[in-house]
N, C-alpha and C positions, 0 to 999 in steps of 0.2 A: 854412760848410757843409762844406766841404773835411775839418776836423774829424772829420764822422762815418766817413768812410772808414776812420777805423781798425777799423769794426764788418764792412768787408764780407773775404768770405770763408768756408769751411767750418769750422764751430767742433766742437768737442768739448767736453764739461764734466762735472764730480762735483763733486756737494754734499751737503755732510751736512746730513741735515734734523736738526734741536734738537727735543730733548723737548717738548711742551706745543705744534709750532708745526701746530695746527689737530687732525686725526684724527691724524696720524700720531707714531711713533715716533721716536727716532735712528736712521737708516739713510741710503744712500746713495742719490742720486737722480742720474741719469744723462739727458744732456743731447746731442742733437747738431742745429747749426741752420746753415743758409746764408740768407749774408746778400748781396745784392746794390745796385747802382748803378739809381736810377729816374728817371723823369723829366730826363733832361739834366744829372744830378747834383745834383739840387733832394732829393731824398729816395733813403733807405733801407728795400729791403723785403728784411724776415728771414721766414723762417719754421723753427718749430722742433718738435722732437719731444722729450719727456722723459716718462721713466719715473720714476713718483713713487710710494714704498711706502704703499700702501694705499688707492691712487687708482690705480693702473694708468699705461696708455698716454694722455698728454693732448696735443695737434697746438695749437701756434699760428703766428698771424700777426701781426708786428709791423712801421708803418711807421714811421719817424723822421725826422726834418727840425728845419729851423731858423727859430722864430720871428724875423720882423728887426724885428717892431712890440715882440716882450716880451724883443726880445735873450734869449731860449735856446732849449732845443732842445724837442721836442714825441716823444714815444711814444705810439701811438695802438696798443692790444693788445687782439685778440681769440684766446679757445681752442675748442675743440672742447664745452666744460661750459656754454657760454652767457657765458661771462663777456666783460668788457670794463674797457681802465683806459684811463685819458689820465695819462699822467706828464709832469712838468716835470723838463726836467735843466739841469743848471749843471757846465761844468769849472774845475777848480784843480790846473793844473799836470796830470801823470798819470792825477787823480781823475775821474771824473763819477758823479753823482749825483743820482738821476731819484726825484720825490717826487711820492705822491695820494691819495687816498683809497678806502678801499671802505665800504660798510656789510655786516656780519657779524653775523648773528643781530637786525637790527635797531637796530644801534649802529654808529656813523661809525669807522672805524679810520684809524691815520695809515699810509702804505707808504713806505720809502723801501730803495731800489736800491741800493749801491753796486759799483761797479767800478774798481778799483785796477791798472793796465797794470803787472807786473814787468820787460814784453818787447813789441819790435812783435808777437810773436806769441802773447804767454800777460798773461791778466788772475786777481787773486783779486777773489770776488764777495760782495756780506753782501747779504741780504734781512730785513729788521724791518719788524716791527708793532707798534702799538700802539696804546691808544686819544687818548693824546696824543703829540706829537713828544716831548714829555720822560720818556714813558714806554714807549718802542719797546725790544723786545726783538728780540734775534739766533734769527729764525725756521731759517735756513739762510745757510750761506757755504761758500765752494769757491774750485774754481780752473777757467779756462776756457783751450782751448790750442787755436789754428790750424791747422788741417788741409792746410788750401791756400792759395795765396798769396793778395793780394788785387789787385784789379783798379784803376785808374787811373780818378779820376773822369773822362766826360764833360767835354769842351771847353765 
């Protein structure tokens, strides 16, 4: 659990959104979220703000934690649009990488997360879709950079 501490903190973030990835264009999508310490150090609640071209202002909330019965980690995400994910992550080294599903137009898509740490205090990020995991495309990716330091989990 310990692990997830590297998410809490004040973040800042810019990603380029990719052609083709939903309504929007290539353009830059701006990010800022605080992330903190809950329950006694048992979970992670983020919440975040991003500016997305051609969608506006969207507000979410994200908690985090660690499965011990499926050994990994759990993303439980809702936004301001009605939406909702549950992702599964797995670390390797530096990496974690949070994978789920949506259905989009009536069809199952595959989602997967990635976050690459360059720094205790700066990560680069990839977001893909697709309708199978071997055909996920680079929706958006960027770079995310710590604002304020982070806080010591819970004894």
């Amino acid at each position: 659990m310990k692990k997830l501490g590297v998410f809490v903190g004040k973040w800042t973030a810019v990603g380029d959104v990719k052609p083709g990835g939903g309504k929007m264009t290539s353009h830059a999508a701006r990010y800022t979220s605080s992330c903190e310490w809950i329950s006694d150090g048992f979970g992670v609640l983020c919440r975040e703000t991003a500016t997305l071209p051609g969608m506006g202002k969207i507000t979410d909330v994200g908690l985090l934690s660690y499965d011990a019965n499926a050994k990994d980690y759990v993303l439980f995400q809702v936004n301001n649009m009605g939406k909702t994910w549950i992702f599964r992550g797995t670390t390797d080294g530096d990496t974690w990488t949070w994978t789920s599903q949506d259905t989009v137009d009536g069809k199952t898509m595959q989602l997967r997360f990635t976050v690459k740490w360059t720094s205790k205090d700066s990560y680069d990020f990839k977001n893909e879709a697709g309708p199978t995991v071997d055909s996920m495309a680079v929706m958006m990716d960027g770079k995310g950079t710590r604002v304020t330091a982070t806080k010591p989990a819970p004894k």
